[in-house]
N, C-alpha and C positions, 0 to 999 in steps of 0.2 A: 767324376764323383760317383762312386758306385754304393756308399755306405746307405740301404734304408730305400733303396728305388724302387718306387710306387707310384699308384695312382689312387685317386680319393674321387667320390661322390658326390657333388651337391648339387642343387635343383636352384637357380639361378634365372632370373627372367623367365620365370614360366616354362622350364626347359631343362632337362635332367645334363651336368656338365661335368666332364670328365677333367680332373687337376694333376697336372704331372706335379711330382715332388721328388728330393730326395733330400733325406736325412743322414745328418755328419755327428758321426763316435756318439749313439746313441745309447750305449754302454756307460756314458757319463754320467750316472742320473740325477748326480747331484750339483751338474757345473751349470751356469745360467745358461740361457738358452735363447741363439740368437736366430730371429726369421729375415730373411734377406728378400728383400722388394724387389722387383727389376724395374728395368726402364722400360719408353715405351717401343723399344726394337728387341728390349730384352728375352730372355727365358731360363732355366736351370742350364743347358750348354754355353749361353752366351756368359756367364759368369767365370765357367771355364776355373781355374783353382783355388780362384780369390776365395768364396768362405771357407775351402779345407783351410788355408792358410792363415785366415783369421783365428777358426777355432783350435787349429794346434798350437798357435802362439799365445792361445788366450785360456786353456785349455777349457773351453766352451764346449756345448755342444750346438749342432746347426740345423735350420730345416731354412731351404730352396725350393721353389716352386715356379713356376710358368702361369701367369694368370691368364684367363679364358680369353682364347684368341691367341694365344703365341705356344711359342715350344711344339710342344706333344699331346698339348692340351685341348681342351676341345675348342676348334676353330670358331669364329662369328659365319654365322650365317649368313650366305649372298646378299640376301636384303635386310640384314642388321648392321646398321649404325651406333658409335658411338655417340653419347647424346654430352652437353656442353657440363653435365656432374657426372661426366662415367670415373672420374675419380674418386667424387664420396661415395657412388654406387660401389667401387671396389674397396674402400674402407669402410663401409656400412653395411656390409651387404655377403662381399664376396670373402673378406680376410675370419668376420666368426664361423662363419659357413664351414670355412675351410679348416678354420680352429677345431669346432666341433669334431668335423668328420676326420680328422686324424690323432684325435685324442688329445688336443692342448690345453691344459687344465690352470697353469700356473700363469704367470704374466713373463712375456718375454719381451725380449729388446729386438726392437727391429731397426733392420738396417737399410735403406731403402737407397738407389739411386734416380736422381730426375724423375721420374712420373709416380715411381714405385716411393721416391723419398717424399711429395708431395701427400701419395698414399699414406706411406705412414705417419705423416703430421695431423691428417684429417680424422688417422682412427684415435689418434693419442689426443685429438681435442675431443672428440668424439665420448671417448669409453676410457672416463678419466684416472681409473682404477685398471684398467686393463694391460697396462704395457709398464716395464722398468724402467724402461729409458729409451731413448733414439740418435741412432747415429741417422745422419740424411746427409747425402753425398749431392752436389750439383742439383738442387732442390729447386720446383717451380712455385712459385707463391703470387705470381702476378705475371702476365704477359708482354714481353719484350717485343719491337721489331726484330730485336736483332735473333731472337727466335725462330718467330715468323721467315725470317729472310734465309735462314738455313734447312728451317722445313723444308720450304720449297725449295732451294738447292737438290736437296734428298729427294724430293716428290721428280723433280726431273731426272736424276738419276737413276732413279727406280725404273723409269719408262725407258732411259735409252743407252745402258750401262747392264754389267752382268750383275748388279746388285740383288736381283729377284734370287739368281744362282746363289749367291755367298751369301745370303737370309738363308738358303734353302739347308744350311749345314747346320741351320739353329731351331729349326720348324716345321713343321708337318706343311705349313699353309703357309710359306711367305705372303702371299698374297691377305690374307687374313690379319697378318702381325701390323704390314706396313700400313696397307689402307683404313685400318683402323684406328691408328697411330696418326696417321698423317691429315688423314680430312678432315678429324673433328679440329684438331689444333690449327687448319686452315680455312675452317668454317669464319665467315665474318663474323658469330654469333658467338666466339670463344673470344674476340678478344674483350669482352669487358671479364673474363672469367679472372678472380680474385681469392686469397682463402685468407689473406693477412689480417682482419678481423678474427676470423677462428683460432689463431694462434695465440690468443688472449689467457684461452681456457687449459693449455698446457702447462702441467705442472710438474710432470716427469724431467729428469735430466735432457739433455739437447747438447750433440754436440754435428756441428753444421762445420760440412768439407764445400768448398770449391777450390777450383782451379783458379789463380787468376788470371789465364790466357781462354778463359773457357766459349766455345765459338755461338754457345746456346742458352748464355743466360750474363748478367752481370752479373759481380759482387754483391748488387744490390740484391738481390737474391737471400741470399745469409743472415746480410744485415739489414733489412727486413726481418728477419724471423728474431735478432737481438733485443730488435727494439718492441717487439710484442712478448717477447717471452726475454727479458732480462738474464735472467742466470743461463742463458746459452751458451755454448762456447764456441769459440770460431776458430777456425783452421782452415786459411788464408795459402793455395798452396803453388809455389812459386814454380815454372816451367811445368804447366798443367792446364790439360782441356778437360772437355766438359767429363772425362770420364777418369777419375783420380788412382783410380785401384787400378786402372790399368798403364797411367803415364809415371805416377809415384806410387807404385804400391806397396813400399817397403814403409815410405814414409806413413801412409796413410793404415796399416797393418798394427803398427808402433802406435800411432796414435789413440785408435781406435782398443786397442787391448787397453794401455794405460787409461783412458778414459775410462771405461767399462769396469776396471779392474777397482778404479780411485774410489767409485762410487758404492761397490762392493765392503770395500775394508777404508773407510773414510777413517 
């Protein structure tokens, strides 16, 4: 993704932070405007083609980004932790910041995967006027064992596997992305962590992807977010892990346009 590659300014935890971004067919100016969340391994490289691919099918235009601590972006510092809300801190906190300082004036849609699609459940209960609509891809809304038990899978791997190597092709800091990532959601003090109360206040579109072989969350997942926000839509998606756009992403490209598009020209 070369279209729009940047960095942005924002003052974040007491602490001036540097945001990788890059912006897709910004020449569009009048096609909606879709911001893409990552996960929590994620970055702007780990997305890899999936938004060009979105917005040329959708003819959209796109903004990707690495939130603080992964990609190119500014790493955590030695002795920062994430804390058991570093999620509403990144939808309350980190996403207008970043609004602001790149110039997003309108309401867009975001598209968020697993921590990043959590994130943007949180800013859309949040800032009830602020956003279109959401696609959330393999979404967290309540804490699984069967999360937990893959975490750690990863957490051992990271220690005794070239895993820190293959991070290193997506991050300035592997070490920064993963242990950031990984301890807080192994912390004992994350598992009562919950946001399915807050999905009450979502009033925007919703349309909710999982896998159903997904190794990191159940169905329940999704349907959860149905039963708190009704008009949601699901998409249930058959030989598919926790990462849809990249096991089905033809299907889930299709999907995602016609949704986005339906709600456009109803």
């Amino acid at each position: 993704m070369t279209d729009g590659v940047g960095f942005a300014d924002i003052v974040w935890r007491n602490r001036n932070v540097r945001i990788e971004y890059c912006k897709i067919s910004p020449e569009r100016l009048a096609a909606p405007l879709i911001v893409f969340v990552h996960e929590g391994l994620g970055s702007v490289a780990m997305w890899k083609d999936f938004p060009k691919r979105v917005c040329g099918a959708g003819n959209f235009r796109g903004l990707v980004f690495s939130r603080p601590g992964y990609g190119r972006s500014t790493p955590r510092g030695s002795d920062e932790a994430w804390d058991v809300d570093f999620m509403h801190r990144q939808a309350c906190e980190v996403l207008p910041a970043f609004f602001d300082a790149v110039g997003v004036k309108e309401r867009p849609w975001l598209f968020g995967h697993s921590d990043g699609a959590s994130i943007a459940l949180l800013y859309a209960s949040r800032f009830l006027d602020g956003v279109e609509g959401l696609v959330v891809m393999a979404p967290h809304i309540f804490v699984e064992d069967l999360t937990i038990l893959n975490i750690d899978a990863a957490r051992v791997a990271y220690l005794n596997t070239d895993l820190p190597q293959r991070l290193g092709r997506y991050h300035d800091s592997p070490d920064s992305a993963f242990w950031g990532w990984s301890r807080i959601w192994l912390h004992p003090s994350f598992r009562q962590w919950n946001i399915a109360q807050e999905l009450d206040a979502i009033r925007c579109p919703v349309l909710a992807i999982q896998g159903v072989d997904d190794d990191y969350g159940s169905l329940e997942q999704i349907r959860g977010i149905a039963r708190r926000a009704p008009h949601a839509e699901l998409f249930e998606v058959p030989v598919c892990g926790h990462s849809p756009h990249r096991d089905q992403p033809d299907a889930v490209v299709a999907r995602t346009v016609s949704f986005i598009n339906h709600r456009r020209f109803p």
